[in-house]
C-alpha positions in Angstrom: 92.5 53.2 76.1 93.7 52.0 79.1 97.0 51.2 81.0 97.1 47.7 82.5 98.8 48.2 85.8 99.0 50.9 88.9 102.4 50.8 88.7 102.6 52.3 85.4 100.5 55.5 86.7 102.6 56.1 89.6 105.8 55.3 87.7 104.8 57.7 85.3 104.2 60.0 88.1 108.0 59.6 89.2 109.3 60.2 86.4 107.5 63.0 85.2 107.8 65.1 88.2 111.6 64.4 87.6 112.0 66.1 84.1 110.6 69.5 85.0 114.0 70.7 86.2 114.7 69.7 82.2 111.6 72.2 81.2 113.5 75.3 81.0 116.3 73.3 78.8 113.7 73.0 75.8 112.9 75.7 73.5 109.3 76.4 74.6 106.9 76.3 70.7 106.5 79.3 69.2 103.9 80.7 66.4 107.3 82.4 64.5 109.2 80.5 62.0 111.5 78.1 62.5 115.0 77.2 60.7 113.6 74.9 58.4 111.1 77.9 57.3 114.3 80.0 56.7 116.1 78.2 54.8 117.2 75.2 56.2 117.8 71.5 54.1 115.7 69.2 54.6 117.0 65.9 55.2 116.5 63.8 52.4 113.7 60.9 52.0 112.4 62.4 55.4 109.1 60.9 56.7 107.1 62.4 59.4 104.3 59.8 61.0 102.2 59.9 63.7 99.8 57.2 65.7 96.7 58.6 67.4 95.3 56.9 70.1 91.6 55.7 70.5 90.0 59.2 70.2 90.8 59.5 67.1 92.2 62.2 64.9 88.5 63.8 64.4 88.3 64.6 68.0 87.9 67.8 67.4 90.5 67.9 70.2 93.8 66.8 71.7 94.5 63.8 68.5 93.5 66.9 66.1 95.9 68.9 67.2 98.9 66.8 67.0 97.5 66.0 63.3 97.3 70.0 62.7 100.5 70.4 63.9 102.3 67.3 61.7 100.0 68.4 58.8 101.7 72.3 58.9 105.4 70.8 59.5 104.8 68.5 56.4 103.9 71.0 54.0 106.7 73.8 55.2 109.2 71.0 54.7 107.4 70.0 51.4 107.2 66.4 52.5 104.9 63.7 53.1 103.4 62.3 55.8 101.7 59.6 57.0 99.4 58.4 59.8 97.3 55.8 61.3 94.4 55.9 63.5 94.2 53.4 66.7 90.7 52.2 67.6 91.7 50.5 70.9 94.5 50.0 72.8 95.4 46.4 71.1 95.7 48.9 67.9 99.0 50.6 69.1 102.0 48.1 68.6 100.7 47.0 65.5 100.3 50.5 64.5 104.0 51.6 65.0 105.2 48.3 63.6 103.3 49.4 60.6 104.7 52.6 60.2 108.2 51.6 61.0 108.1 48.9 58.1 106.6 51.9 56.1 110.2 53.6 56.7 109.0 56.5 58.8 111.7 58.6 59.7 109.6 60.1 62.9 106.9 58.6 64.9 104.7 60.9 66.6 102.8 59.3 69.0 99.7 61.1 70.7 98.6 60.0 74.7 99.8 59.0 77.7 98.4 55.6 76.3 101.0 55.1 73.7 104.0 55.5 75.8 104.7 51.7 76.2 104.3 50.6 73.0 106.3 53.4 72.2 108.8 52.9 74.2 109.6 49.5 73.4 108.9 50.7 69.3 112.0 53.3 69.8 114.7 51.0 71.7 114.2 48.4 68.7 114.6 51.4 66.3 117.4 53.6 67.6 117.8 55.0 63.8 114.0 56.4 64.3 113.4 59.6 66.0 110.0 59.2 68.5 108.1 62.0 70.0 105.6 61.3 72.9 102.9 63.7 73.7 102.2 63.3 77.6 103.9 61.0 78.5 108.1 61.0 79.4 107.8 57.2 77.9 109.8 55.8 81.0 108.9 52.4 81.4 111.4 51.2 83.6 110.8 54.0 86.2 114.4 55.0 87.0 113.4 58.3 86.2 114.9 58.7 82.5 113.6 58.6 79.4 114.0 54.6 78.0 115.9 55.7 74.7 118.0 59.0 73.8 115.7 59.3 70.3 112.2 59.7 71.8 111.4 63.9 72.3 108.5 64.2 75.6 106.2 66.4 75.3 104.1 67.0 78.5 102.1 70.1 79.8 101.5 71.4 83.4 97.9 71.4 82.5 96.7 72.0 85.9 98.1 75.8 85.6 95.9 76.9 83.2 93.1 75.0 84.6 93.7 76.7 87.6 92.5 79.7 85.9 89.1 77.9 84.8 88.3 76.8 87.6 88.5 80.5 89.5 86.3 81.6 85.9 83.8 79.3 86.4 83.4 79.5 90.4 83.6 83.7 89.4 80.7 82.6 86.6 78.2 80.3 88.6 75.3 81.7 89.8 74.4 77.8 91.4 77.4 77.7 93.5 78.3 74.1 92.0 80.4 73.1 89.5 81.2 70.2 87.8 84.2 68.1 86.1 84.0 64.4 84.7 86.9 62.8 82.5 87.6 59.8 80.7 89.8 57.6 82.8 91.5 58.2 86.2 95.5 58.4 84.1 97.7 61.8 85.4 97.1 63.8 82.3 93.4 63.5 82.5 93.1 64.5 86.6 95.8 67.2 86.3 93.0 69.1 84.5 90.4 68.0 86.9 92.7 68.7 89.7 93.9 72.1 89.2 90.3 73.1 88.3 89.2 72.5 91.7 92.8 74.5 93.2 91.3 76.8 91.3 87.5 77.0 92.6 89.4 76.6 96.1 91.5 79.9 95.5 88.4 81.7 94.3 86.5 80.8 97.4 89.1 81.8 99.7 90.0 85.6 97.9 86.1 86.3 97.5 84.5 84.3 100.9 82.4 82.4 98.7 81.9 78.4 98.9 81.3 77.6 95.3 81.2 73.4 95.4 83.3 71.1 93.2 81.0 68.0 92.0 82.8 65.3 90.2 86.3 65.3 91.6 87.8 64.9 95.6 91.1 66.8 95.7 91.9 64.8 98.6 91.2 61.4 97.6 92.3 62.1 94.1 89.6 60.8 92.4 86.1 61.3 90.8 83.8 60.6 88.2 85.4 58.8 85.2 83.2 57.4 81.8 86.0 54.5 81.8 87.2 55.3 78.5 87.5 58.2 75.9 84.2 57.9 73.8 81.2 60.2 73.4 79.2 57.4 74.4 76.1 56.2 76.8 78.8 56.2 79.7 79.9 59.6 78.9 76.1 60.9 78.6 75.5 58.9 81.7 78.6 60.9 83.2 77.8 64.1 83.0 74.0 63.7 83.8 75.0 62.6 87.4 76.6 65.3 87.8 74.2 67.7 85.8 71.5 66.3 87.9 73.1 67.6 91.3 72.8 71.5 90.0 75.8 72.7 88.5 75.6 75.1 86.3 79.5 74.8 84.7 80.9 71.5 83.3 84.1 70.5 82.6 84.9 67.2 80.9 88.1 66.1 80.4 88.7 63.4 77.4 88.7 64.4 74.0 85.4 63.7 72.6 83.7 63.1 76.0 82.6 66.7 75.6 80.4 65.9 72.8 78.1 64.3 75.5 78.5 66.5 77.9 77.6 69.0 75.3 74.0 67.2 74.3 73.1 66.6 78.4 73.4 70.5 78.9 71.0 70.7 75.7 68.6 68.1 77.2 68.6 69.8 81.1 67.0 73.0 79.3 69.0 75.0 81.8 71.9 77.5 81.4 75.0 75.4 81.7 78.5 76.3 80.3 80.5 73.9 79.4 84.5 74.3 79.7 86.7 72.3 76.5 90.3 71.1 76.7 93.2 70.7 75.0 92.2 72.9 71.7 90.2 76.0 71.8 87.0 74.2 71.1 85.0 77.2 69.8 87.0 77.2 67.2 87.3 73.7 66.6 84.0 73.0 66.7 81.1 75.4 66.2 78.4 73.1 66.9 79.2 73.8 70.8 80.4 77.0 70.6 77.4 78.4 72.2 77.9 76.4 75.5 81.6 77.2 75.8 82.7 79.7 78.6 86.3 79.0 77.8 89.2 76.3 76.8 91.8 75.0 78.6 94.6 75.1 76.2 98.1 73.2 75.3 99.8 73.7 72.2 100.4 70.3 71.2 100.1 71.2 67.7 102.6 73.7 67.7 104.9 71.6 70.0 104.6 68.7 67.5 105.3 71.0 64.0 108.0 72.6 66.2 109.6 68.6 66.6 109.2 67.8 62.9 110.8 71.2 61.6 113.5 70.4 63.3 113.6 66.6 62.4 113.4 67.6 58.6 116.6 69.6 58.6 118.2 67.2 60.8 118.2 68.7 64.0 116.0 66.6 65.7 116.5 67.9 70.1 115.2 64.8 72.0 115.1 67.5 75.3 111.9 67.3 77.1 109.4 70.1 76.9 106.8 70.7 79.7 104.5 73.4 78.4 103.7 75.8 81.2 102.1 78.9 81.5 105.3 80.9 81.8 106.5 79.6 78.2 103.1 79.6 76.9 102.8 75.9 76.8 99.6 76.0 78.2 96.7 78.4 78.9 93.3 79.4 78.7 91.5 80.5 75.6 89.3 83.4 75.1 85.5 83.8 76.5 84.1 84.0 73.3 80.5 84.6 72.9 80.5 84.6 77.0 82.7 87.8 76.9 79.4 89.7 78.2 78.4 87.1 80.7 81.1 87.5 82.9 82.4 90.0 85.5 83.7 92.9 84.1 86.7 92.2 86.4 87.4 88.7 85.7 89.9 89.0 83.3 92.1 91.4 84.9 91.7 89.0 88.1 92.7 86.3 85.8 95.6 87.8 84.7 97.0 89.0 88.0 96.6 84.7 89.1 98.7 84.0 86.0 101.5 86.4 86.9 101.6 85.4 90.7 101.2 81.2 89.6 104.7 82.2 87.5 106.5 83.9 89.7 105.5 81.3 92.6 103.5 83.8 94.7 100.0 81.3 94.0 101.4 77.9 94.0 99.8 74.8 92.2 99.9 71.3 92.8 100.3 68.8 89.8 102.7 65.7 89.3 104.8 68.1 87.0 105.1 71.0 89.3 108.2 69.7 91.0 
């Protein structure tokens, strides 16, 4: 899973930060039912499909969700679906040339990854609708979306992980923390990022000098497995940093956690680990022991929300950037850590979440504008 030039990093960059003017034009996803659940007709022969990237859709994380998501749409509409995993990045053209010749009526596709392969999929199918999840699919960086039938769907990630990172600097007893993702892209170090803001902000409201290992705000960059697999690099990953005395870890990369999860086993110490995307207690029990908290975007309600409104032919290509203010993004419960942490913490975190809305607590990201 990898993107072959600089240039398409920083031109996704560009463009991003330029659609956030457009977030408040989008319907932000909702729980509640939609049209199509009220009554409205689905288009006929509709046919909702969606490419993962090379996580997988059993990562228990951010490919899951957009399958969740496409899976509820689906059977609302009373349609089928169809899908198609990539195991590599050669996987993704081929993939959408698949489904197009299958007569998909949407493509979904799921990572910043795929945004090329979809972009150029979507001009040579104006009749297809395309949604994109993270990624504004603007390949020829002038700041617009390539085609007027692909939907973006991108989160201010680094909001909510603003949050985490005050919890876990609030949390450690070590006065260390940690964060490790898969590859050096936007949508991976926004996490990273505004988890450190975060530990920064916590530090400067309680005089404390809790230490971020793993990422350098200033030189925006940090320790990266090279790819999105709970592999030997991943385990290899998070024990460099485990071995430096953190006692909260925060991997960003779908399955990447898994390794994390099994060095923080190994160390015998008392390490929480922090998941993203999807509440990972509840997506995977195995961990949920280790989990202090998620960060959270709805991508599986942003994606049903897209195909409910494809299916009765009202298909809104306006970009949606999920924030905390429209619920886009946030962070998930403490779970089984509810008793661990300060008493206080929660109402702390809530009064951060009020002031990062209304402006008062500003954080940096390539979507904030």
């Amino acid at each position: 899973m990898t993107i072959s030039t600089r240039k398409r990093v920083l031109g996704g960059l560009v463009a991003a930060s330029m659609f956030v003017a457009l977030a408040g034009c989008a319907s932000a996803p909702t729980d509640t039912e939609t049209t199509a659940a009220a009554g409205g007709d689905v288009v006929e022969g509709f046919l909702p499909c969606m490419v993962s990237d090379a996580g997988g859709f059993d990562d228990k994380s951010f490919n899951q969700l957009g399958y969740e998501g496409l899976e509820r749409a689906a059977n609302e509409l009373g349609v089928e679906f169809l899908t198609v995993q990539s195991d590599s990045e050669s996987d993704y053209a081929p993939n959408l040339t698949n489904l197009v010749d299958q007569g998909c009526s949407m493509i979904i596709t799921v990572g910043f990854a795929l945004a090329s392969a979809a972009g150029e999929s979507a001009l040579a199918n104006p009749e297809i609708e395309y949604v994109s999840i993270d990624d504004v699919v603007d390949n020829d960086f002038d700041g617009e979306t390539d085609a007027p039938n692909i939907k973006p769907i991108i989160f201010d990630t680094a909001q909510a992980a603003f949050l985490a990172g005050y919890a876990a600097a609030s949390y450690s007893t070590a006065g260390k923390v940690g964060t490790f993702g898969g590859m050096n892209f936007p949508t991976v170090s926004i996490f990273m990022d505004g988890f450190a803001q975060g530990v920064e902000y916590y530090n400067e409201q309680n005089g404390a000098a809790v230490e971020v290992i793993g990422w350098d705000r200033e030189a925006q960059d940090g320790v990266f497995t090279g790819g999105f697999v709970a592999n030997q690099d991943a385990i290899n990953a998070a024990q460099g940093i485990v071995d430096q005395g953190v006692d909260v870890l925060l991997p960003v990369g779908g399955p990447i956690y898994q390794s994390a999860a099994s060095v923080i086993r190994d160390s015998g110490r008392d390490i929480a680990l922090i998941g993203v995307d999807a509440d990972v207690y509840e997506t995977d029990p195995t961990v949920a022991d280790l989990l202090l908290t998620s960060i959270r975007k709805l991508i599986d309600v942003g994606v049903e929300e897209a195909v409910l409104g494809a299916g009765i032919g009202e298909f809104d290509a306006t970009p949606f950037v999920g924030t905390l203010e429209n619920g886009g993004v946030g962070l998930a419960p403490f779970h089984d850590f509810e008793s661990k942490v300060s008493p206080d913490l929660q109402a702390e975190l809530d009064e951060i979440a009020a002031g990062i809305i209304d402006g008062s607590i500003p954080v940096e990201s390539y979507l904030a504008g």
